[in-house]
Every structure is written in C-alpha cells, then in structure tokens.
C-alpha positions in Angstrom: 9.5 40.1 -61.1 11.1 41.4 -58.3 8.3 42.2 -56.2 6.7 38.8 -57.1 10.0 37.1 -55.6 9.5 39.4 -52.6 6.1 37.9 -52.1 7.5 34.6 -52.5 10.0 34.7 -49.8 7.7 37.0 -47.6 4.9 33.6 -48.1 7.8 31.5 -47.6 9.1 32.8 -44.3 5.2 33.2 -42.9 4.9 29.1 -44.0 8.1 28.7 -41.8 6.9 30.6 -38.8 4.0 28.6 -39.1 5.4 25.4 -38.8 7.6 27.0 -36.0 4.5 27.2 -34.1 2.9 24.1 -34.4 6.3 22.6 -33.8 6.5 24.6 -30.1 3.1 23.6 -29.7 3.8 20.2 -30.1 6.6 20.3 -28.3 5.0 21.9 -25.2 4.8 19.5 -22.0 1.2 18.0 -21.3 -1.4 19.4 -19.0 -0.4 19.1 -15.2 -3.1 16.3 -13.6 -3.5 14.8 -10.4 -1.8 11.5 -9.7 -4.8 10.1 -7.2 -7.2 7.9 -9.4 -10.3 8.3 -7.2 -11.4 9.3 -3.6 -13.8 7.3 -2.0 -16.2 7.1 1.5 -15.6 3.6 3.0 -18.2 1.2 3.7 -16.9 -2.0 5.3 -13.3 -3.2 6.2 -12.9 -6.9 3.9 -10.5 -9.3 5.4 -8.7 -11.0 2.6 -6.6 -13.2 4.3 -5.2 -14.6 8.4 -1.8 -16.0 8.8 1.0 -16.0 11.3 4.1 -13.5 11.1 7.3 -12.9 13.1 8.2 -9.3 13.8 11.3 -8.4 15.9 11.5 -11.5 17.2 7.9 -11.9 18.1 5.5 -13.8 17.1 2.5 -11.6 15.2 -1.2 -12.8 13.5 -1.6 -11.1 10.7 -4.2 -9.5 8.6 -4.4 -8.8 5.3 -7.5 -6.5 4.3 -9.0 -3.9 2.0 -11.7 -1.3 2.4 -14.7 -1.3 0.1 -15.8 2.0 -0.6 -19.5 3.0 0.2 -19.2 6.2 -2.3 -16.6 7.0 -5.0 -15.4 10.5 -6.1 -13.9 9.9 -9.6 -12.2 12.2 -12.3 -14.1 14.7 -13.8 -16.5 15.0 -11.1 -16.9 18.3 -8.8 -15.9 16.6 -5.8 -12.8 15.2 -7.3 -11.8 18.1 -8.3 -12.6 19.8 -4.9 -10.3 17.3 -3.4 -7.3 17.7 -5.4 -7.5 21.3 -4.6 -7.6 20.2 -1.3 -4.8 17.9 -1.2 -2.7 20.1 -3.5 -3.1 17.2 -6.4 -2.9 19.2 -9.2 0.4 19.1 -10.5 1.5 15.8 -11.7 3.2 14.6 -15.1 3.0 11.0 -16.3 6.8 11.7 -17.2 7.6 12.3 -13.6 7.5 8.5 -13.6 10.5 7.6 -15.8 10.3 4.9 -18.6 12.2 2.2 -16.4 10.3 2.8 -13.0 8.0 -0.6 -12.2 5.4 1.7 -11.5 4.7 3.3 -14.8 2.8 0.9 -16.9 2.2 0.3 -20.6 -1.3 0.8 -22.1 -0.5 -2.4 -24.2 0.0 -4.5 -20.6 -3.7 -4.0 -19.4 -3.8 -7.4 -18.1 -0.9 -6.5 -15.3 -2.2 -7.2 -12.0 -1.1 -5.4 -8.8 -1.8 -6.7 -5.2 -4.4 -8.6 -6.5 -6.8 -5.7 -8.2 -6.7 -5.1 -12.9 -6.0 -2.4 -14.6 -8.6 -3.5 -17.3 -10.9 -2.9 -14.7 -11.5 0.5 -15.8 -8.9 1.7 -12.7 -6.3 2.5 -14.8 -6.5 6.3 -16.0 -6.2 6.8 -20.4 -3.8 9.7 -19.6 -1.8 8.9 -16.6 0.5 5.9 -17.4 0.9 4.7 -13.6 -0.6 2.3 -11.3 -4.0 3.5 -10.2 -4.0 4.8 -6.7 -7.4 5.3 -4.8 -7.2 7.4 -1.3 -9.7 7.9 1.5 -11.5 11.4 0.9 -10.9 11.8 4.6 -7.8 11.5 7.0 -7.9 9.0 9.6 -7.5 10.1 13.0 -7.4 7.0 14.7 -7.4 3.2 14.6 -8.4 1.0 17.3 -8.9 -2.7 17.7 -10.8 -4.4 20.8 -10.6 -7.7 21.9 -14.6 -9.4 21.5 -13.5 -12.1 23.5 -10.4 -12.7 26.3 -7.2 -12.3 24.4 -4.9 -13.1 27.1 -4.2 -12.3 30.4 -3.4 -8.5 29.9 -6.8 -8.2 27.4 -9.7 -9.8 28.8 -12.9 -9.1 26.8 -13.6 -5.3 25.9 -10.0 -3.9 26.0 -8.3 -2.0 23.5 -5.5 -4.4 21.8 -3.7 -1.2 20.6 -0.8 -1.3 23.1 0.1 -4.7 21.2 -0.9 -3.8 17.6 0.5 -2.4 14.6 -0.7 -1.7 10.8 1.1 -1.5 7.7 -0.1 1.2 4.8 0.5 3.0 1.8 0.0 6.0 1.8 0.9 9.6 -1.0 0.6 12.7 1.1 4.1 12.9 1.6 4.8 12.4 -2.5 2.2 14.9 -3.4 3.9 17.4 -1.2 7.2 17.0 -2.4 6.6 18.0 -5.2 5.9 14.3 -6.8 9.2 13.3 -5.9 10.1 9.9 -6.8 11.7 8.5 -3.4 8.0 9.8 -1.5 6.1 7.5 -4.7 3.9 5.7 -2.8 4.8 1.9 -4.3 8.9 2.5 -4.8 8.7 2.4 -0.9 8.2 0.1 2.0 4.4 0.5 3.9 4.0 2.7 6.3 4.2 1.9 9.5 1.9 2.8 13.0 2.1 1.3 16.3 -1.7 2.1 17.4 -0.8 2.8 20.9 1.3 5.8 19.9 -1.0 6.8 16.8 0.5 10.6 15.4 -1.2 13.7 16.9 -1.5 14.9 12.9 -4.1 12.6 11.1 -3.0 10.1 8.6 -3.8 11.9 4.9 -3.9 10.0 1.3 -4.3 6.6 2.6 -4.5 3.6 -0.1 -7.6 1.8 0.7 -6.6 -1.2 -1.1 -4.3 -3.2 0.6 -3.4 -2.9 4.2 -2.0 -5.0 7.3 -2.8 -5.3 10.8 -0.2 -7.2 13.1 -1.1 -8.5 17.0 0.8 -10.4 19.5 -0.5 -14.2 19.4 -3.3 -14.5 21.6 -3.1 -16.5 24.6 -4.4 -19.9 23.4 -5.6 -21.8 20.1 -9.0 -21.2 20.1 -10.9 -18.5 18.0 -10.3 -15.1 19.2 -12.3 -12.5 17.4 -11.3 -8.6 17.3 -12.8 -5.8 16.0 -10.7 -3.1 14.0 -12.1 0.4 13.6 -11.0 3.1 11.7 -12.2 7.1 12.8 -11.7 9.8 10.2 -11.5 13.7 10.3 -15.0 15.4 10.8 -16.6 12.0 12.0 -17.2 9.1 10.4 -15.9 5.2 10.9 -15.5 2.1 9.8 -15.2 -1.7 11.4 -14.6 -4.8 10.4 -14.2 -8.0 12.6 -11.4 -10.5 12.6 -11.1 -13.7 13.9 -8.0 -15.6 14.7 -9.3 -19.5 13.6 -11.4 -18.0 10.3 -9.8 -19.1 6.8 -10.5 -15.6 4.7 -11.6 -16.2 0.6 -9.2 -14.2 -1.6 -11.1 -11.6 -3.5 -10.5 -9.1 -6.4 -10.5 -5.4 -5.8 -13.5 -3.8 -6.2 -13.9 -0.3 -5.6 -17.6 -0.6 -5.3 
C-alpha cells in the first residue's frame, strides 16, 4: 500500500512539473520580429495633391506625394530578411507598442484608414499589431528639385530650387536603433524635416515611402511653373517626378505596387 501511495505522489508531482512547464512555456514572451512591413525599389514619385502653405512667415506651395514601388521585398522573403539584418530590424515586440498608443491597432478594426492607404489591403502584418510601415531598401543621398521653366528672378529655367526648398518625412532608423523606443516611433512624432540646400552628409536611412511633402517659396507669377523633384539613393539609383504649380492632383489610394 505504501509503495503504491509513493507511486501516486511520485505520478502526482511529475503531472505538476508538467503543467509547470507548459505554464512557463506559455508564459514565455513571443518571438522578437522586425517592425518594417516591406522594403521596396521605387519606380515613380505620385503627386497626390498641390496647395498653398505658410511657413515661418512665408508663403510655401506645397506638395503632397507618395512613391510607387517598382519592386517589393516582403516578409518571408530572402531579401527581407537580408535587410533587417542590415538595418538591425530584428528585435521588435508588438507589446513594445502599449495597449493605449494610437498606433497599435486592433485586428477587429481592419477598416482603419491611415493617411489615406487600408490595412485590409493585405499591409497590415497577422502578428505585428501596428500600423504597417514600408521603407526604401536604400538610403537617400540626396534630393534635388530644378526649375523646368523660370521660377523667378533668382531661378530662371534649369536651376536647382534647393536653396528655397524643403521636404517633410517619416522616417524609423532612429526608433530601430534605440532600441524601439517609443518617443523615436516613427508616427508618435512630428515629420522629419530637411532643407535641401543643406541635405546631411550621412544619407537618410528607413524612409516611409508613403506619404511625404515638398515645400517652395511661391513662384514669381500665377502662371504654371513646373519642377522636377529627384530623389538619389546609396549605390546609384533615382527617382523623379514632375510637379506643376497650376495642376489639380486626383487623390489616390496607397498602393504599394
């Protein structure tokens, strides 16, 4: 009897340290991911909109616009993965994003719409509950805008505009290497800002392709001014787009194709 109440307990305290495991198991934190939804080569800069700004007192025309990709890199493919390596993109939790934060989404709210692009679009990532965020696979080095026609009196045709230019960006290289810090998270803060005449030595990593801005001083006169905005990335490589000052720009739905 004895040794049959021995086996008992000795059964008993194995079922226990079972249930201990598959309770530390459970309660084990997720896999680490990356937080960068896709990577893509651009293909053509799309103006989504022209309007008419002050800034410091100045007055701006602005641009809204995206960049369509020409090639995407998206999860589980090599060169994702290459890339996250890269950018050391490797280490994010989707509870690093706290319940409360405006960026953390609900898989029940797939209708939400964010500057203009759905999450039901397939962007949204099943294991990541954040706002999708889709980078340029290479840093920019430069931008430059030239004028296609005179500007003003300072920018007759085929000058650089960039002495009286600015664009505004989102961009995570700076949240990624903090550590995914929420204060660096790309859409808790204002866009980045770059005055094109004094563009930073260091090229700009992680930028957002969806939604960016570029501000000019108001051209001389009324009459259409066109301009053409060119972005240069790391290794070689561009992209342009033209812009004209008297052209009413259809809105359209992000598309990463």
């Amino acid at each position: 009897m004895d040794k049959m109440k021995n086996l008992c307990w000795f059964l008993f305290l194995l079922s226990l340290l079972g249930l201990s495991a598959c309770k530390s198991k459970t309660d084990e934190p997720q896999e680490p991911g990356s937080y960068i939804e896709s990577y893509v080569e651009p293909g053509a800069i799309n103006i989504r909109e022209f309007g008419h700004d002050t800034w410091d007192g100045e007055k701006k025309v602005m641009w809204r616009y995206s960049v369509k990709s020409q090639y995407v890199y998206r999860r589980g493919s090599e060169k994702y993965q290459e890339l996250s390596i890269l950018y050391g993109d490797t280490a994010f939790y989707d509870n690093m994003l706290p319940p409360d934060n405006p960026n953390k989404i609900e898989r029940s709210r797939l209708e939400l719409s964010f500057f203009d692009f759905n999450l039901d679009d397939g962007l949204a990532s099943p294991s990541r509950e954040h706002m999708p965020y889709v980078a340029f696979a290479k840093p920019v080095v430069a931008i430059d805008v030239v004028a296609l026609d005179d500007y003003d009196d300072e920018h007759p045709k085929g000058s650089s505009l960039n002495d009286i230019a600015f664009v505004l960006f989102f961009e995570c290289w700076h949240y990624i290497q903090s550590g995914y810090q929420l204060k660096y998270h790309p859409y808790w803060n204002p866009f980045s800002l770059v005055y094109l005449s004094d563009f930073p030595e260091e090229p700009i990593k992680l930028m957002n392709i969806v939604i960016q801005f570029l501000f000019l001083r108001e051209p001389a006169t009324a009459d259409n001014h066109r301009v053409q905005l060119t972005y240069r990335f790391e290794g070689g490589g561009e992209v342009t787009g033209i812009l004209e000052t008297n052209k009413i720009y259809p809105e359209e739905k992000y598309s990463e194709e």
